[in-house]
N, C-alpha and C positions, 0 to 999 in steps of 0.2 A: 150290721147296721150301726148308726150312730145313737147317742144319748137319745132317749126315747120314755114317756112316761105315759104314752098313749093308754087309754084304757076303752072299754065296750060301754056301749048303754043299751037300752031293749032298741031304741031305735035308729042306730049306727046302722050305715049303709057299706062305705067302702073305708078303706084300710089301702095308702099307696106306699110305698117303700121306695124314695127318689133320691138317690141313686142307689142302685144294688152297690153292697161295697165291696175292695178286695176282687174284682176282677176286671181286665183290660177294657177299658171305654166304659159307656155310658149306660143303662137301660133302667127299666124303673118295673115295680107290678104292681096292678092293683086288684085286691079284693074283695068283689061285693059278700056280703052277709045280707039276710034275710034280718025278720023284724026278731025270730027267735035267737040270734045270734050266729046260726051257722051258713057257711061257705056254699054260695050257689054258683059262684064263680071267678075262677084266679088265673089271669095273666101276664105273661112276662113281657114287656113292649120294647123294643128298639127303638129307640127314640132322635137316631142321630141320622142322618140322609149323607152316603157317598157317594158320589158321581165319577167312580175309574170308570167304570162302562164305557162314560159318556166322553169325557173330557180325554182317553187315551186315543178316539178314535184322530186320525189324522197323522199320530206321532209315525216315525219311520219304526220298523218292526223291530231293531236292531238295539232300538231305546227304549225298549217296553221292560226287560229286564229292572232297569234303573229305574222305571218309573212308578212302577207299581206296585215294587215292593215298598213305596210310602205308605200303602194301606196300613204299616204297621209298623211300629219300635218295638215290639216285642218279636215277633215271628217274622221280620221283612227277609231272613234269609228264605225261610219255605217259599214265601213271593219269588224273590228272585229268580230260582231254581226253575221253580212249576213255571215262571214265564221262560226262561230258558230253554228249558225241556223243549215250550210248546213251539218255541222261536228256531230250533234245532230243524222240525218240520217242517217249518217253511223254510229254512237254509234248503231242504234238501237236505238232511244227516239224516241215517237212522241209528248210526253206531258211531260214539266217541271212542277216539285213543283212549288204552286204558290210562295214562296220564290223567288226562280230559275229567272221563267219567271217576274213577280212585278220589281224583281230588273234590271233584264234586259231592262225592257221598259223605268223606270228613268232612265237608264242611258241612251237609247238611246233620252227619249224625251229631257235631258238635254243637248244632242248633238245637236239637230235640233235647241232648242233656243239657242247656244250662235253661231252656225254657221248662222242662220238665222238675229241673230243682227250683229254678224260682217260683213253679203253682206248687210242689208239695210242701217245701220248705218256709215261701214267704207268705202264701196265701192262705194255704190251706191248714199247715201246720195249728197254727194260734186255736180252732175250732176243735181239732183232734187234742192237741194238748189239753187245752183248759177248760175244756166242753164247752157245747152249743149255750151254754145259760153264762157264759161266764161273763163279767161285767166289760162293756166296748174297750175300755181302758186297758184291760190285759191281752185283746185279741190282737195283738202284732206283734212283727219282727224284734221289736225290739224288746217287749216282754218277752220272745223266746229266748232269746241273747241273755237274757239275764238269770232265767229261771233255767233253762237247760243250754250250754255254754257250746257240750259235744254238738249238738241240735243246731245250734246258730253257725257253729265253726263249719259242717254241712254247707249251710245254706248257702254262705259266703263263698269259700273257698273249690263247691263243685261248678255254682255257676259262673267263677268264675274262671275256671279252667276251661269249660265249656267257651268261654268268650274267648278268651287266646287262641280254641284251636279256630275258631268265624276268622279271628284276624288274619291267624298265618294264612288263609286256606283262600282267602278274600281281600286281602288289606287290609279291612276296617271292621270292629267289632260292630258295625249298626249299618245298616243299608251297604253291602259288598258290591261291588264292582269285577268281581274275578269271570264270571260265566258271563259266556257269550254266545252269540246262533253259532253251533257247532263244536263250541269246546270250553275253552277257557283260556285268559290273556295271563299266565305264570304260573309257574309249578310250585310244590313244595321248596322251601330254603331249609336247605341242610341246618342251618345253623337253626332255622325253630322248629324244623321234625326233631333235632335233639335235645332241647327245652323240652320240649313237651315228652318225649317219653320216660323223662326224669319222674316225674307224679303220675302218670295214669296209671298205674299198679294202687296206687295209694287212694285217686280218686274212685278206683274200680272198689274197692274196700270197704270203703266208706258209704258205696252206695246200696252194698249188698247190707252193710251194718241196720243203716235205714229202714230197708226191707223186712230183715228179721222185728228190728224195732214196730215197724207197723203191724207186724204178725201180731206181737204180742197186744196191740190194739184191740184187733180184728178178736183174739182168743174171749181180750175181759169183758168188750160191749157187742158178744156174737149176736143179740139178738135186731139191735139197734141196725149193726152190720148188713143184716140181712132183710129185715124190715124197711128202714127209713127209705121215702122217696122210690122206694121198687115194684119194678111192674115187668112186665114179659114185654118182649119187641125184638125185632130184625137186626140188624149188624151188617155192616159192608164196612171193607179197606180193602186195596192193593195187596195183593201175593205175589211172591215168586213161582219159581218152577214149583211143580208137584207140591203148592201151599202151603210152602213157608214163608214165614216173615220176610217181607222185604219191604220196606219204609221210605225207599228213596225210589224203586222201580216198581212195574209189575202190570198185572191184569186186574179187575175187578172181580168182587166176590161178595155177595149178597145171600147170607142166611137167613132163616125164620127163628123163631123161642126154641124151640125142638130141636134147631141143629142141622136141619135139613138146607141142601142149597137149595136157594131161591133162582143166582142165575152164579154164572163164573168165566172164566177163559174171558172176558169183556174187555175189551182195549179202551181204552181212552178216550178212541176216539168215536166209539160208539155207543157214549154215555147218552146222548138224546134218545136212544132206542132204548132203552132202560128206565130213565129216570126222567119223571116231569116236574115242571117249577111250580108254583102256583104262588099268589100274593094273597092278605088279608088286611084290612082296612084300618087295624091298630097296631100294624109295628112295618115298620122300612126292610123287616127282613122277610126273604123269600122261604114257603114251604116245601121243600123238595119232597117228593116218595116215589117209590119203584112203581113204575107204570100197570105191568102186569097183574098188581094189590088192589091199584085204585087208592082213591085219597082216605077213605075211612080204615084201610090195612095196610099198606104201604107205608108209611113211616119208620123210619130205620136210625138208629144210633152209631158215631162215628167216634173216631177217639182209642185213647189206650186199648178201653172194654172192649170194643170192638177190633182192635187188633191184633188182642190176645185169642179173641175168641174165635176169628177168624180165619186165621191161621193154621197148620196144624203141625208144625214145629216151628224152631230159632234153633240156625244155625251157631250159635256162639253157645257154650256150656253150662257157664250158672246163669245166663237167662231159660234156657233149655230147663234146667233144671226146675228152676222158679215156677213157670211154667204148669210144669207137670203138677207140681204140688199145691199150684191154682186151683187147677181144673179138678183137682180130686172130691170134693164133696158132691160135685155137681157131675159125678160119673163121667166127665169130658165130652158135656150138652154146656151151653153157651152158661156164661154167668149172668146172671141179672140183675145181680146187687148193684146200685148206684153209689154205692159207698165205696165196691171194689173198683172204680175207677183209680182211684187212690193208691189200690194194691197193684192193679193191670201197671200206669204209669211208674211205680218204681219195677217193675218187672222193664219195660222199654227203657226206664233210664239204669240198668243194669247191659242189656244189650248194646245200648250207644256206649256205654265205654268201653264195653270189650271190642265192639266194630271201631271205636278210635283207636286201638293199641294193634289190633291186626295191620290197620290203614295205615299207622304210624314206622311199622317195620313192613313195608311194602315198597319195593327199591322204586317202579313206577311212578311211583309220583314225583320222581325227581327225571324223571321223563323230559323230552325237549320238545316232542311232535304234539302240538295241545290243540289245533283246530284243523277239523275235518270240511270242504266244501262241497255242493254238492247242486244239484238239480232245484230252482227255483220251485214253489208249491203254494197256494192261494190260500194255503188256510192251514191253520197249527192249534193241537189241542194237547195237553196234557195233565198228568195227574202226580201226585206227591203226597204222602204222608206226612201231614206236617204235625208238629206236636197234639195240636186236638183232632186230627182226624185226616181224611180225604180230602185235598183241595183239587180243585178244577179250576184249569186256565183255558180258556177258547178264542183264541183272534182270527178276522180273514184278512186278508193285507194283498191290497190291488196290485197293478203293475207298476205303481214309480213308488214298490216298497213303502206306501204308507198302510196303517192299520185303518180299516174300516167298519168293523163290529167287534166287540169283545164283549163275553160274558165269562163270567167268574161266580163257583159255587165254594165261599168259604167253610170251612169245617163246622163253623158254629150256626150254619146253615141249616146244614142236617141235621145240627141238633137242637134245633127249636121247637119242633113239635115234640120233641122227649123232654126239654126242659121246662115245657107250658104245663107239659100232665106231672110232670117234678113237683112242681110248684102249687099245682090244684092237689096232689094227694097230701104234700106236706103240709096245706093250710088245711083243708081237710082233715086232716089227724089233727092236728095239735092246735087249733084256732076256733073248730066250729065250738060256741058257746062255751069258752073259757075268755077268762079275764088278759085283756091280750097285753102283753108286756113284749119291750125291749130284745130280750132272752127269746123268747116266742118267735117274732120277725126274724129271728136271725136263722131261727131254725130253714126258713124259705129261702134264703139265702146261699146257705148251706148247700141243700139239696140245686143251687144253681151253682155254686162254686165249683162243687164234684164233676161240672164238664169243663171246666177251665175254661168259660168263654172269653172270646176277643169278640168286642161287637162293635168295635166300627172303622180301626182301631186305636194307638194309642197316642200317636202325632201329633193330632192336629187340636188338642185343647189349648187353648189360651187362656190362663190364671184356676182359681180352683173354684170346681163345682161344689156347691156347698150341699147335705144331705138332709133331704127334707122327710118328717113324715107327718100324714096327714090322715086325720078321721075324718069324715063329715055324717051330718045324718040324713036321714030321707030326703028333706028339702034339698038339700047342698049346703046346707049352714055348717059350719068347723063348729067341731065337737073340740079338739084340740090338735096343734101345734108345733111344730119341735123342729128347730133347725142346730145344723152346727156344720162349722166352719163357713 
């Protein structure tokens, strides 16, 4: 959060945080306290209303690709794809050249690693460095830049590696254009598959460096690690065969705290048998949970955590390795620390570079056969691992090929009801009847940042939102004040 001098009084009611800062789009929370000062209620609100649902329905199915992946400057490749995928099915495709599909995965893995280095490096870094207390001023990129030089050279030069492979793989490093219902419109260019395998040994280094780096985090503040913002809950992502990691394809797979599967072998397109939506009346974002639970058990966590924990290998080596070394305190039962979100995603951003360096010496993608056609079909739904989680794409699309319902369950969907109880236990620890400062708020923060969310997304702001925070007391009368920018 921003400059902040808020304090408590016996008769302080709520505590808002507008905007959460340091993550993709907009949202706010607020805190009621009682008359003794402590926390009877904290939530985290979506504050911003998107209408793809609404506004894609009519488009031709063919432009859904392009269209949707606007939801977002940060992840519009995951967009793209997961609309692709699901546009593949009503082409009629059920299997791309491996051209097609090869090129599609570099691109997507090259999405995960530079979106994965811009939350550990630009977002999240500053909180792990300098601690949750440290003054707003030192919490960014550019105080890391300055205070740890190896740290900033990271942030810069992985994401931006990651960017060059979106361009080759896509043409353009922001909203790509290369997939299409069925395959994709260009193969790899020899001349920038060999660019890029110039640094990916070096970028792969660097990311394993990182890794070790956050161990030694994890070692000095174990207790914090494993405490702060933690609670037991469910897990779902996309597997491969025989459940391993796969980020770009796969089946659904839904665990409990224990370990136990909940459901698996799930296709995509029989996520409505599975999973239900439900709405509540203070935030624009939807409550997903596993049907079978019900709303009071059902609630599940999506994301790195859950990818790791999901799974039960990665085919690539030192994420394999990584991995293993994860799971070991926790006897190889799910992780629950919301701090190991941080450690899960540099384990995937270890894998995404070694799946770029496999994909990069793969003769295929210089392939010439790149779209498959196929039997017309009324309706198309797919899934994709995108950097925070499990995304779902669902259209039906009439006979003169326009689209006429679409629903979409973004990653930070699933994880709303885990980051509401984040944010209720972290003001709950560290807020009920203490003197609430600056340092404090951020802490709630924090515990929202560890899921990397995008909540609306990052597009469509015009000029800058300014960060407000706000006491009032019992009546509603402002206790105090504090804006900046």
């Amino acid at each position: 959060m921003g400059d902040s001098d808020v304090q408590t009084k016996a008769e302080t009611r709520k505590i808002v945080i507008d905007p959460v800062t340091r993550v993709e789009g907009h949202g706010k929370v607020t805190i009621r306290l009682n008359e003794a000062g402590e926390v009877e209620q904290a939530r985290f609100h979506i504050v911003e209303f998107r209408g793809f649902e609404r506004f894609i329905r009519g488009q031709m199915y063919w432009d859904a690709p392009v269209i949707v992946q606007r939801l977002c400057g940060i992840c519009p490749v995951s967009h793209h794809l997961c609309a692709a995928k699901a546009m593949d099915m009503v082409a009629g495709v059920d299997k791309l050249t491996p051209a097609a599909d090869k090129l599609r995965r570099l691109m997507h893995y090259g999405q995960l690693l530079q979106s994965n280095a811009l939350h550990i490096f630009h977002l999240a870094s500053p909180d792990l460095l300098f601690g949750f207390d440290a003054p707003p001023e030192q919490r960014n990129i550019i105080a890391v830049l300055e205070r740890f030089p190896k740290i900033g050279k990271w942030a810069i030069f992985i994401r931006k590696y990651g960017q060059e492979v979106i361009k080759a793989t896509s043409g353009r490093k922001i909203h790509p254009t290369n997939a299409v219902p069925g395959g994709v419109n260009q193969n790899l260019a020899v001349e920038s598959r060999d660019e890029l395998r110039k640094t990916i040994d070096q970028i792969t280094h660097w990311c394993c460096e990182a890794l070790e780096l956050h161990k030694d985090f994890v070692q000095k503040h174990a207790v914090l690690h494993r405490e702060f913002a933690t609670f037991e809950s469910n897990y779902m992502s996309l597997v491969g065969p025989n459940g391993g990691m796969d980020l770009y394809d796969g089946q659904l797979r839904a665990i409990g705290a224990d370990g136990e599967t909940i459901f698996e072998s799930v296709t995509p397109a029989q996520y409505r048998d599975y999973l239900i939506e439900e709405v509540r009346p203070w935030s624009y974002m939807k409550f997903p949970h596993i049907r079978s639970l019900g709303r009071e058990n059902g609630w599940y966590r999506v994301g790195p955590l859950a990818q790791i924990n999901c799974c039960k290998s990665i085919d690539t080596p030192l994420a394999e390795a990584a991995r293993r070394e994860f799971m070991v305190e926790t006897k190889g039962k799910p992780v629950h620390s919301t701090l190991a979100y941080h450690w899960a995603r540099l384990i995937c951003l270890i894998h995404s570079a070694e799946k770029i360096h496999e994909y990069l010496f793969d003769d295929d993608l210089q392939g010439t056969d790149l779209v498959v056609r196929g039997e017309r079909r009324p309706e198309g739904v797919a899934c994709i691992e995108a950097p925070r989680g499990t995304l779902f794409h669902h259209y039906a699309v009439d006979k003169n090929d326009q689209i006429t319902s679409a629903n979409l369950i973004v990653s930070t969907t699933s994880n709303n009801e885990a980051m509401n109880r984040s944010v209720g236990k972290v003001a709950t620890q560290y807020l009920s009847g203490k003197e609430i400062t600056e340092g404090l708020l951020n802490h709630v923060e924090v515990a929202i940042r560890a899921y990397d969310p995008c909540l609306s997304c990052a597009t469509h702001a015009l000029g800058q939102m300014p960060l407000i925070a706000t006491l009032e007391d019992a009546s509603g009368a402002i206790l105090s004040r504090r804006v900046k920018g």
